[in-house]
C-alpha positions in Angstrom: 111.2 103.0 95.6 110.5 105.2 92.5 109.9 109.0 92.6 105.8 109.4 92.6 105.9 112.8 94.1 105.8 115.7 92.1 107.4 119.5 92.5 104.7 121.2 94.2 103.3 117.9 95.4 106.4 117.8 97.8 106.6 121.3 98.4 102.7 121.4 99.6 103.5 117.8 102.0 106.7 119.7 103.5 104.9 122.6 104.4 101.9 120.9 105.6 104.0 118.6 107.3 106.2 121.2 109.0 103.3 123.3 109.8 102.0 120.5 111.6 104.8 119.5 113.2 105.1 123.2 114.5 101.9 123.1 115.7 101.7 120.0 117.7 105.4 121.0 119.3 103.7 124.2 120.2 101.1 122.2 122.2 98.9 124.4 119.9 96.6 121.5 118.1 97.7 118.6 120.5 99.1 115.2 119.3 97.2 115.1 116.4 99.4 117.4 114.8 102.3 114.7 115.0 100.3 113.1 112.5 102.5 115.8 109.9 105.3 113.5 110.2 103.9 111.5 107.4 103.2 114.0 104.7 106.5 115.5 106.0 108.4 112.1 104.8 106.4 111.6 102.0 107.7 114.6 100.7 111.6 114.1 101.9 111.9 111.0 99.9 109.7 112.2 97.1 107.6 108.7 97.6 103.9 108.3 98.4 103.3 104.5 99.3 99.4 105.1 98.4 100.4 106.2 95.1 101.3 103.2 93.6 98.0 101.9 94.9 95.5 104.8 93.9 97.5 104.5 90.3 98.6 108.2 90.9 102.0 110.0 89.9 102.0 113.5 90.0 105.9 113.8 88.8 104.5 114.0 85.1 103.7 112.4 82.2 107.4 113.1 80.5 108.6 111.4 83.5 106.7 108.0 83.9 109.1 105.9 84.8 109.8 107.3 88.0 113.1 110.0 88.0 111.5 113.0 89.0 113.8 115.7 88.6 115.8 117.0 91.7 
């Protein structure tokens, strides 16, 4: 799996993950919020597996093939 997820790409899924997350353990929004779980991923291993299929790579266009930096 190549990096395809960008700096503030990963920081905006963690927090939105985590938020959700929160919220669904809260009993706040229900189960729906366990649905976070994938944009919290997605951002932990820095790879989107719609990415590749949308043509989409928001780690930059210096760094194309794939080593975002850490």
């Amino acid at each position: 799996m190549k990096c395809n997820v960008g700096r503030i790409d990963r920081v905006l899924r963690i927090s939105v993950g985590l938020v959700l997350v929160g919220l669904a353990a809260s009993n706040v929004v229900g189960v729906w919020g366990w649905i976070g779980i994938i944009p919290l991923a997605t951002g932990l291993f820095k790879f989107c597996p719609m990415y590749p299929i949308l043509g989409i790579n928001s780690c930059g266009a210096g760094r194309g093939n794939g080593s975002c930096s850490k």
